[in-house]
N, CA and C atoms as a LAMMPS dump frame, in Angstrom:
ITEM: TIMESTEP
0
ITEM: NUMBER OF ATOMS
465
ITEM: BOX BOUNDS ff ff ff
-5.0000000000000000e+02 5.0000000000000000e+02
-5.0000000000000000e+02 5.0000000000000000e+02
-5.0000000000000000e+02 5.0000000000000000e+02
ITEM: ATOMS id mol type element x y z
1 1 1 N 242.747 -453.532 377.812
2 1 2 C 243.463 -454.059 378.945
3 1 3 C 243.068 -455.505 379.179
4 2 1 N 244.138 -456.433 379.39
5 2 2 C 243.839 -457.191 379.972
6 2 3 C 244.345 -457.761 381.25
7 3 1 N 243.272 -458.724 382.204
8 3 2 C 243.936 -459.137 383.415
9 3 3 C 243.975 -460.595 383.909
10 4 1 N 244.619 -460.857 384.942
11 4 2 C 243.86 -462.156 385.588
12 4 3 C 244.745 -462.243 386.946
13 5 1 N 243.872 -463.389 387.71
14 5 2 C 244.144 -463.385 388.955
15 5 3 C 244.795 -464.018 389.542
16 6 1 N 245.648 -463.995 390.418
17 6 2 C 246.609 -464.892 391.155
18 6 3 C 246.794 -465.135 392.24
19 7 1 N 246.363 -466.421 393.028
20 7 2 C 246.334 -466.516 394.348
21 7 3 C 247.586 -466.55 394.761
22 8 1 N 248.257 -465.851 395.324
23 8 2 C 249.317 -466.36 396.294
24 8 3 C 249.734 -466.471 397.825
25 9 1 N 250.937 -466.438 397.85
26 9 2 C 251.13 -466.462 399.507
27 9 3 C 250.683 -464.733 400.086
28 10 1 N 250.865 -464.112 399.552
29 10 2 C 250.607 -462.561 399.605
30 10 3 C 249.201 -462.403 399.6
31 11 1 N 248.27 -462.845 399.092
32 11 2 C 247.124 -462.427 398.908
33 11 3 C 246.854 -462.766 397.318
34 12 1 N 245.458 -462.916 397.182
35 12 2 C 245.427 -462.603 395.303
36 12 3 C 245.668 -461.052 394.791
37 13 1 N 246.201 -462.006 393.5
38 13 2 C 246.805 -460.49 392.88
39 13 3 C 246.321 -460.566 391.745
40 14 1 N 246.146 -459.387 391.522
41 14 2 C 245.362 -458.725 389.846
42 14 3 C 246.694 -458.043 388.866
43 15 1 N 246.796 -459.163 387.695
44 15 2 C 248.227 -459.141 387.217
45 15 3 C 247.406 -458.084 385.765
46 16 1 N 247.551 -457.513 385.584
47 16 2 C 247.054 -456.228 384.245
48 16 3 C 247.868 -455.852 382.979
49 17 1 N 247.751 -456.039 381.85
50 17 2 C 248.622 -456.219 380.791
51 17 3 C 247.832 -454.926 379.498
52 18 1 N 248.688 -454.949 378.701
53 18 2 C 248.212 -454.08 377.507
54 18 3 C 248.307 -455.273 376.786
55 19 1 N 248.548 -456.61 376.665
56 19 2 C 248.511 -457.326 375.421
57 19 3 C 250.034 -457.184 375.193
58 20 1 N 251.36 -456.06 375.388
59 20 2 C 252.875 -456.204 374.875
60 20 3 C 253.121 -456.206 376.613
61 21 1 N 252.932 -455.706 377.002
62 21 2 C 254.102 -455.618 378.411
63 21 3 C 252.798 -455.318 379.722
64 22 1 N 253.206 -455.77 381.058
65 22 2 C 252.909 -455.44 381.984
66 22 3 C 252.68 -454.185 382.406
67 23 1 N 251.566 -453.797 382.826
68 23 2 C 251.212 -451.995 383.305
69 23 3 C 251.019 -452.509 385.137
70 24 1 N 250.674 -453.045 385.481
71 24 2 C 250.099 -453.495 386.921
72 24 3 C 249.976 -454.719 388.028
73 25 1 N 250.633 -454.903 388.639
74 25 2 C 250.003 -455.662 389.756
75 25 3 C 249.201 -455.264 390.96
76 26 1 N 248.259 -455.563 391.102
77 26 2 C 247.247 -454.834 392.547
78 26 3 C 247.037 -455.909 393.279
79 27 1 N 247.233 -455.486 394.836
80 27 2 C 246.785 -456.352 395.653
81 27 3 C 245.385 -456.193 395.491
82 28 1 N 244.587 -457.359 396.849
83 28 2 C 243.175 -457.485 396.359
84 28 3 C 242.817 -455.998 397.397
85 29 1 N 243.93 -455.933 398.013
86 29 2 C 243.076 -454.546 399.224
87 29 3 C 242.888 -453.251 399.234
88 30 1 N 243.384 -453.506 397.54
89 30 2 C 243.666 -452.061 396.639
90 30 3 C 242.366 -451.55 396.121
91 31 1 N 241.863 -450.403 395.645
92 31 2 C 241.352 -449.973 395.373
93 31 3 C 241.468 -449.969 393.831
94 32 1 N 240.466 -450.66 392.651
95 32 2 C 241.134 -450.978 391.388
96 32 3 C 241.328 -449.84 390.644
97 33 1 N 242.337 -448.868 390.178
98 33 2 C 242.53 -447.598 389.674
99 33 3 C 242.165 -447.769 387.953
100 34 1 N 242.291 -449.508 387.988
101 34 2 C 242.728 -449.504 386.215
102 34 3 C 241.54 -450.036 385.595
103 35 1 N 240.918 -449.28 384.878
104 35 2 C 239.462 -450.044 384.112
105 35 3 C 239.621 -451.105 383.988
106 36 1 N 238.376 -451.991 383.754
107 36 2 C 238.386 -453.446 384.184
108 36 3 C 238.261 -453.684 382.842
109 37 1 N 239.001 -454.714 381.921
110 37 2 C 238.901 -454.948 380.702
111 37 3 C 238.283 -456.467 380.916
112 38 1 N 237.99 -456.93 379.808
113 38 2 C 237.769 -458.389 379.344
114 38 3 C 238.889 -459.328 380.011
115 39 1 N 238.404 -459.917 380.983
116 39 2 C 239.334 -461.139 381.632
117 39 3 C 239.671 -461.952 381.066
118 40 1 N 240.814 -461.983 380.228
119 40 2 C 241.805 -463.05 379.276
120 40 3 C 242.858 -463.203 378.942
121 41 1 N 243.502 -463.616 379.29
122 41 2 C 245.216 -464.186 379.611
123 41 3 C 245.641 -464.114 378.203
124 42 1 N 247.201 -463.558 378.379
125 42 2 C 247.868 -462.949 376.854
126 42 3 C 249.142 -463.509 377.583
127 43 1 N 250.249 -463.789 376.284
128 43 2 C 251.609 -464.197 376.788
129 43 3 C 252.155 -463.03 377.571
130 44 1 N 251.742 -461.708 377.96
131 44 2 C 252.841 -461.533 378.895
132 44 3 C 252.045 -461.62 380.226
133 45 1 N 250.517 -462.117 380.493
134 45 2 C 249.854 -462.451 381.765
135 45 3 C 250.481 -463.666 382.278
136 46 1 N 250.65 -464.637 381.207
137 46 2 C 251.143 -466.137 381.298
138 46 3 C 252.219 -466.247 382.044
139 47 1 N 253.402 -465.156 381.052
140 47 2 C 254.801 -465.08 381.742
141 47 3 C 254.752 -464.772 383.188
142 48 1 N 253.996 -463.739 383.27
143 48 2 C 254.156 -462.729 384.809
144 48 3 C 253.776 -463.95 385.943
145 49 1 N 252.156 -464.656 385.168
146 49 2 C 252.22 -465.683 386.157
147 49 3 C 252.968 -466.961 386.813
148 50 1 N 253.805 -467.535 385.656
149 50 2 C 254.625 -468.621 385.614
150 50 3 C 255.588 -468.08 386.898
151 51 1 N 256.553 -466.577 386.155
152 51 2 C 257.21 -465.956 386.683
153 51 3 C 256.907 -465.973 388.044
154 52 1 N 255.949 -465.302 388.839
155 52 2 C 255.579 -465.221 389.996
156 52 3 C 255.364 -466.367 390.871
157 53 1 N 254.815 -467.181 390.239
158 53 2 C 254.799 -469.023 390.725
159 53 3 C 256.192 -469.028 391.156
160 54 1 N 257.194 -469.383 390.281
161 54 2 C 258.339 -469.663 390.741
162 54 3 C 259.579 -468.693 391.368
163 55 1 N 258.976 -467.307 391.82
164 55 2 C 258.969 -466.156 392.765
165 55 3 C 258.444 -466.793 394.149
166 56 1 N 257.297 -467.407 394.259
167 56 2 C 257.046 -467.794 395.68
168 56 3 C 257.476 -468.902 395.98
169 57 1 N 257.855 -469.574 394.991
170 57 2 C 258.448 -471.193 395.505
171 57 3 C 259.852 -471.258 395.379
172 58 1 N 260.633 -469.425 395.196
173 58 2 C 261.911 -470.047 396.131
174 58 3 C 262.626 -470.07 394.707
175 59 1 N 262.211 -470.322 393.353
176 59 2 C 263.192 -470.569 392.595
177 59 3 C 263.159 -469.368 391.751
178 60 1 N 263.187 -468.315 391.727
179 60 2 C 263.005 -467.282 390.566
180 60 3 C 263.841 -466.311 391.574
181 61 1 N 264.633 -465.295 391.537
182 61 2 C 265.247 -464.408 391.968
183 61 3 C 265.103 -462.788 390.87
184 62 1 N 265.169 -462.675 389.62
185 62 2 C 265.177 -462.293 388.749
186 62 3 C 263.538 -462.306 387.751
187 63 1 N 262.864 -461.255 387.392
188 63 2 C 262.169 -461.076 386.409
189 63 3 C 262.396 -460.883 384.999
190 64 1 N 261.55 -461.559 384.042
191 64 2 C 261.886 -461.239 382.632
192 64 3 C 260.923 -461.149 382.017
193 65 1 N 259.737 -460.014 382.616
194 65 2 C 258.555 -459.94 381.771
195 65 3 C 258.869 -458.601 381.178
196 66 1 N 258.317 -457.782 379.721
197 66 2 C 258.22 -456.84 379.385
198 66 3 C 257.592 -456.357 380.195
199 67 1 N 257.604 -454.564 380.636
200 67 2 C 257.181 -453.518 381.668
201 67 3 C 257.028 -452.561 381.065
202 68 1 N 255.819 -451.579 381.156
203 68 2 C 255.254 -450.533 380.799
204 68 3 C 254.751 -450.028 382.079
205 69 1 N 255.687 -449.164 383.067
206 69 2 C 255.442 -448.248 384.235
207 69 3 C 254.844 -447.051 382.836
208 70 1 N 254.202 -446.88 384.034
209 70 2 C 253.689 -444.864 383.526
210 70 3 C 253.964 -443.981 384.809
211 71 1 N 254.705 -443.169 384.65
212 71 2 C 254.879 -441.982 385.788
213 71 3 C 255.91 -440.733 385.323
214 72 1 N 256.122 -440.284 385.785
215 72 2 C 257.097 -439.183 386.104
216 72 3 C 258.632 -439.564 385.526
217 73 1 N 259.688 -438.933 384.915
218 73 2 C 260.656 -439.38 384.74
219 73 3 C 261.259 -439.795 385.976
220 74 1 N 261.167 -438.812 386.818
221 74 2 C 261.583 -438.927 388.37
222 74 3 C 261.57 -440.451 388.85
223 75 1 N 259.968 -440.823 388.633
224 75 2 C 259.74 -441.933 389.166
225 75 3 C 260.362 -443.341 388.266
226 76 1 N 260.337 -442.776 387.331
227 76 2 C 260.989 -444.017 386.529
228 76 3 C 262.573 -444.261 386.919
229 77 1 N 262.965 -442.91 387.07
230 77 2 C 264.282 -443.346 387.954
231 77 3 C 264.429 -443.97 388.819
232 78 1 N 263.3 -443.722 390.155
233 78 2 C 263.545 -444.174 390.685
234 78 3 C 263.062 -445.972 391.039
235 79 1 N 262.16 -446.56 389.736
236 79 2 C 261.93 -447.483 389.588
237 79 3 C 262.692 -448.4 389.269
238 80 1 N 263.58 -447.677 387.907
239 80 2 C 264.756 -448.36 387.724
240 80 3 C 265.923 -448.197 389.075
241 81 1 N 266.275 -447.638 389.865
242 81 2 C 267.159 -448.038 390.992
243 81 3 C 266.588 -448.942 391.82
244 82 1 N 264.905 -449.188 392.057
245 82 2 C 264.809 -450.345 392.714
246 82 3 C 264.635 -451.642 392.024
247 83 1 N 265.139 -451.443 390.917
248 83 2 C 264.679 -452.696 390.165
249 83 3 C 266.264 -453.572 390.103
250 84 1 N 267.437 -452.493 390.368
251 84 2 C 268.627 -452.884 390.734
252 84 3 C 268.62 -453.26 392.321
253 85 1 N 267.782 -453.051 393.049
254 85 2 C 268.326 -453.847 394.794
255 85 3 C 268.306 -455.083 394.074
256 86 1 N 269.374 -456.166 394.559
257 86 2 C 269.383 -457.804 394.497
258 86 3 C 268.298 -458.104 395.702
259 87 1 N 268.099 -459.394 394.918
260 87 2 C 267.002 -460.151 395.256
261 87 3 C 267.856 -460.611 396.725
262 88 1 N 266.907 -460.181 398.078
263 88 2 C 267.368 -460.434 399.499
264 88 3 C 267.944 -459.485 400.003
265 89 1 N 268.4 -458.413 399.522
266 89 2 C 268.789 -457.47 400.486
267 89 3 C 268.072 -455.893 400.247
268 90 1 N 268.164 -454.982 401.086
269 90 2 C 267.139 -453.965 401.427
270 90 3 C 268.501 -452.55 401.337
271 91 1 N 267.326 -451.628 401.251
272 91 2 C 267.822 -450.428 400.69
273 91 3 C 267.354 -449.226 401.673
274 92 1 N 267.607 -448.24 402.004
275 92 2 C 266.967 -447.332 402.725
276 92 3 C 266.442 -446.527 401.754
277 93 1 N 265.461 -445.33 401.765
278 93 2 C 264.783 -444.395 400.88
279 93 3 C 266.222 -443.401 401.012
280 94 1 N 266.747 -443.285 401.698
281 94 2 C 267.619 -442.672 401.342
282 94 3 C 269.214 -443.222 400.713
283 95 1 N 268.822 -444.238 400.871
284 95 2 C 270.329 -445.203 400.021
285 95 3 C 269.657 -444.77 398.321
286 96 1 N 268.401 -445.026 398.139
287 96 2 C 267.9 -444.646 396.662
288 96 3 C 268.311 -443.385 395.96
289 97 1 N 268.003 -442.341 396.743
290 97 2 C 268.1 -440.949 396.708
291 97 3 C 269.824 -440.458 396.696
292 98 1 N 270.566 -441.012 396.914
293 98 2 C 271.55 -440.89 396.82
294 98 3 C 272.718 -442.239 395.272
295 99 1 N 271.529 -443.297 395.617
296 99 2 C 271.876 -443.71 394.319
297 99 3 C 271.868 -442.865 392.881
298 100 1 N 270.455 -441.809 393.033
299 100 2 C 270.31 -441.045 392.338
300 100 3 C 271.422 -439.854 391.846
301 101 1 N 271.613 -439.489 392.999
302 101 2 C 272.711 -438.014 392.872
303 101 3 C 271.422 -437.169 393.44
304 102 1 N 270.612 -438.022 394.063
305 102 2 C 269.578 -436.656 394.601
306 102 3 C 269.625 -436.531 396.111
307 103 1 N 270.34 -436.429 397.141
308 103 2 C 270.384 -436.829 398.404
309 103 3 C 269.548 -436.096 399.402
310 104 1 N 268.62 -435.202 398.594
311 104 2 C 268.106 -433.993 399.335
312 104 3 C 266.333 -434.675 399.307
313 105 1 N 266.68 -436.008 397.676
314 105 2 C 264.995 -436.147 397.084
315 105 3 C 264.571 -437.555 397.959
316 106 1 N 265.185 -437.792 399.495
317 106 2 C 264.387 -439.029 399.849
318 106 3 C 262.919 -438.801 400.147
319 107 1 N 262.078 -437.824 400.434
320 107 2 C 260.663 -437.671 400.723
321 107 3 C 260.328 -438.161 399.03
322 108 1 N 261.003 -437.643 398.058
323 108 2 C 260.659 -437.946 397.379
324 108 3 C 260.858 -438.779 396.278
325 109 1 N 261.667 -439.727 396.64
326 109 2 C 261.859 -440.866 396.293
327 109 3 C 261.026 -441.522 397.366
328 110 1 N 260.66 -441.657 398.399
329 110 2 C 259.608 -442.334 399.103
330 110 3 C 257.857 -442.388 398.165
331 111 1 N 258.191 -441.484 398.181
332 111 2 C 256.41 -440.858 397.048
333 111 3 C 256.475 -441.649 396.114
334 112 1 N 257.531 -441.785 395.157
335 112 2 C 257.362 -442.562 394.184
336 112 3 C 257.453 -444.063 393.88
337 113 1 N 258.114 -444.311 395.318
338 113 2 C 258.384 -445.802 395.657
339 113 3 C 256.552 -445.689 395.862
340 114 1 N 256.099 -445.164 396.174
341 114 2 C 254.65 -445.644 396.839
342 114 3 C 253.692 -445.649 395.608
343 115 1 N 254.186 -445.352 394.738
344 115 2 C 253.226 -444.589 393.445
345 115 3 C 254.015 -445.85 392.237
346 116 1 N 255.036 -446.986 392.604
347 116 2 C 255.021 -448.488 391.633
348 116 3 C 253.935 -448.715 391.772
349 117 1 N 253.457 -449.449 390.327
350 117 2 C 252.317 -450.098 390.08
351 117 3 C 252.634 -451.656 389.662
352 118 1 N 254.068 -451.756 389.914
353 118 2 C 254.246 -453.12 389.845
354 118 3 C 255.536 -453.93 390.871
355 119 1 N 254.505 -453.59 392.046
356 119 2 C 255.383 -454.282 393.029
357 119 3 C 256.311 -456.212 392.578
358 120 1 N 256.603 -456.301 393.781
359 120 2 C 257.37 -457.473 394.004
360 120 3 C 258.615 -457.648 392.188
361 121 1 N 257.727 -457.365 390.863
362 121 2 C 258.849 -457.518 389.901
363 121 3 C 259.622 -456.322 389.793
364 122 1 N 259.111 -454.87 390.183
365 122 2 C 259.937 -453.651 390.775
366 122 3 C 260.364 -453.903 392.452
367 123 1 N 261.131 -454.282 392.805
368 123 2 C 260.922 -454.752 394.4
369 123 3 C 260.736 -453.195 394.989
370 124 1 N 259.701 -452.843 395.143
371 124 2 C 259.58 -451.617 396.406
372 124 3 C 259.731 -452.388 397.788
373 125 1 N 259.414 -453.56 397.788
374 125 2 C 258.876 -454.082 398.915
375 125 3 C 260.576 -454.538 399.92
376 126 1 N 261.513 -453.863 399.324
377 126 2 C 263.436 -454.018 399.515
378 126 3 C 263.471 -452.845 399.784
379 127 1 N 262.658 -451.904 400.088
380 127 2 C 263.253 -450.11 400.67
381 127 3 C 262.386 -450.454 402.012
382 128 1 N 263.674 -450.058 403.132
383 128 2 C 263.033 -449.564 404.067
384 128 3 C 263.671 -448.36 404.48
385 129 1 N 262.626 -448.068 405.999
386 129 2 C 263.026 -446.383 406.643
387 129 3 C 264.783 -446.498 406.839
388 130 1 N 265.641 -445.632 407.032
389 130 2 C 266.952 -445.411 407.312
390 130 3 C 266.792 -446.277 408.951
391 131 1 N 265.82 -445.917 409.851
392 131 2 C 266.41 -446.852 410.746
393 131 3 C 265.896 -448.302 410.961
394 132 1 N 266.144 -448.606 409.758
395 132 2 C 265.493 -450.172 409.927
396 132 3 C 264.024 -450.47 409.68
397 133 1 N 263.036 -449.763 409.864
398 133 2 C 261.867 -450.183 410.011
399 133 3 C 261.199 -450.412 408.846
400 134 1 N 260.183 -451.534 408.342
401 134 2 C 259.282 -451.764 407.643
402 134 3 C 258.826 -450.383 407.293
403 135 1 N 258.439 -449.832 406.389
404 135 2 C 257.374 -448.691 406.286
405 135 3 C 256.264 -449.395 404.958
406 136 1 N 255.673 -448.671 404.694
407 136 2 C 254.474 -448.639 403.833
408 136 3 C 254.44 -449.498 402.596
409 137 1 N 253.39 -450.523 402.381
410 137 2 C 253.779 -450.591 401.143
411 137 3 C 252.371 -451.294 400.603
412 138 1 N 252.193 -451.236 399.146
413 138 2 C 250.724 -451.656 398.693
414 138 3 C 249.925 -452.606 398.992
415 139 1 N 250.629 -453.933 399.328
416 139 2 C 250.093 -455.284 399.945
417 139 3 C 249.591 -455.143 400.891
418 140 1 N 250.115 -453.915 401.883
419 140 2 C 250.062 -453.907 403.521
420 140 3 C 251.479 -454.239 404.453
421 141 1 N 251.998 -454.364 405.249
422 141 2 C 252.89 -454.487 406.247
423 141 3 C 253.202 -456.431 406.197
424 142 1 N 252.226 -456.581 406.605
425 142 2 C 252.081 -457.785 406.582
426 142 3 C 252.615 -459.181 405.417
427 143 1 N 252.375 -458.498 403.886
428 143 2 C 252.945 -458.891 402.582
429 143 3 C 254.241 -458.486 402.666
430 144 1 N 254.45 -457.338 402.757
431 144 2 C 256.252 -456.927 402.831
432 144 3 C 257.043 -458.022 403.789
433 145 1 N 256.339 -457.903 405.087
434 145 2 C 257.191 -458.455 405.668
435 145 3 C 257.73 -460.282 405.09
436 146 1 N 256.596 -461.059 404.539
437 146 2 C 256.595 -462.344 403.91
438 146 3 C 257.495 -462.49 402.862
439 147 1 N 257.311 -461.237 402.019
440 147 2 C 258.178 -461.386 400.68
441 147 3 C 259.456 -461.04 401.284
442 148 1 N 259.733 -460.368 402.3
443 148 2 C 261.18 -460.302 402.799
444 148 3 C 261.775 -461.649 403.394
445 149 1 N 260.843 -462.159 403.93
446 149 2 C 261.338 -463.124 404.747
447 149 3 C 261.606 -464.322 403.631
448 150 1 N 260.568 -464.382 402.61
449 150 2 C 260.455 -465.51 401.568
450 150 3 C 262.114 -465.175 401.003
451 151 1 N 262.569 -464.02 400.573
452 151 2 C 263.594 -463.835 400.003
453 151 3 C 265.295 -463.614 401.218
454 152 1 N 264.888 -463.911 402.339
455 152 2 C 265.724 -464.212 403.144
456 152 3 C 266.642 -462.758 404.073
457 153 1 N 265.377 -462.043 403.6
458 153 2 C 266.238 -460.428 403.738
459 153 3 C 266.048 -460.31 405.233
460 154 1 N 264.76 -461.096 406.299
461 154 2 C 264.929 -460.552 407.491
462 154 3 C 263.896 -462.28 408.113
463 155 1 N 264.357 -462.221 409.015
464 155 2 C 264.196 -463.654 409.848
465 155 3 C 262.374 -463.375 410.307
């Protein structure tokens, strides 16, 4: 594994690679789940970082790093439907769940929104509760709300 670190407007972030594709981003308030490898930057750490640079400064809307999620087929579904919200607008856990054909699975499409390991380039941080509200997310309340606002989704 490899990693490295990234200060941003969010907090620093721990960007985690296999050397081909992205496995992780962790905030710093996370608890580190992923063995700590040799700290050394590989072209897809480089990309993710460039990428993310120009994610907070307004000019990046779109990701194009290789991705290696690990989970559940379930969850990969439902990774790939949030990887379709456009950049600035928000989704309910149950707008997902019904993107699915699963309208019964929002508890659990919530679970798995919570269980991305690669926020902001999977946007989890674009699902909220059905009535509007912020709910949960890995950064904290506080990061969601910034990256929403950075991306123009809520004042």
């Amino acid at each position: 594994m490899n990693y490295q670190y990234l200060n941003s407007p969010v907090g620093r972030l721990r960007l985690v690679s296999d050397g081909a594709s992205l496995i992780a981003i962790e905030f710093e308030n996370q608890q580190n789940s992923i063995r700590e490898g040799a700290e050394r930057v590989d072209a897809v750490l480089t990309a993710c970082r460039d990428q993310l640079k120009e994610y907070f400064a307004g000019t990046r809307r779109r990701f194009d790093i290789p991705l290696a999620p690990s989970g559940t087929a379930f969850q990969k579904s439902v990774w790939q439907a949030l990887s379709g919200i456009p950049y600035g607008q928000l989704r309910s856990y149950r707008d997902i769940a019904e993107i699915l054909n699963k309208s019964r699975a929002v508890r659990a499409v919530g679970a798995a929104n919570g269980r991305n390991r690669l926020p902001i380039v999977v946007p989890c941080h674009r699902v909220i509760g059905s009535d509007g509200s912020l709910t949960g997310f890995a950064g904290g309340l506080d990061a969601k709300r910034a990256l929403l606002k950075l991306e123009g989704a809520i004042q």
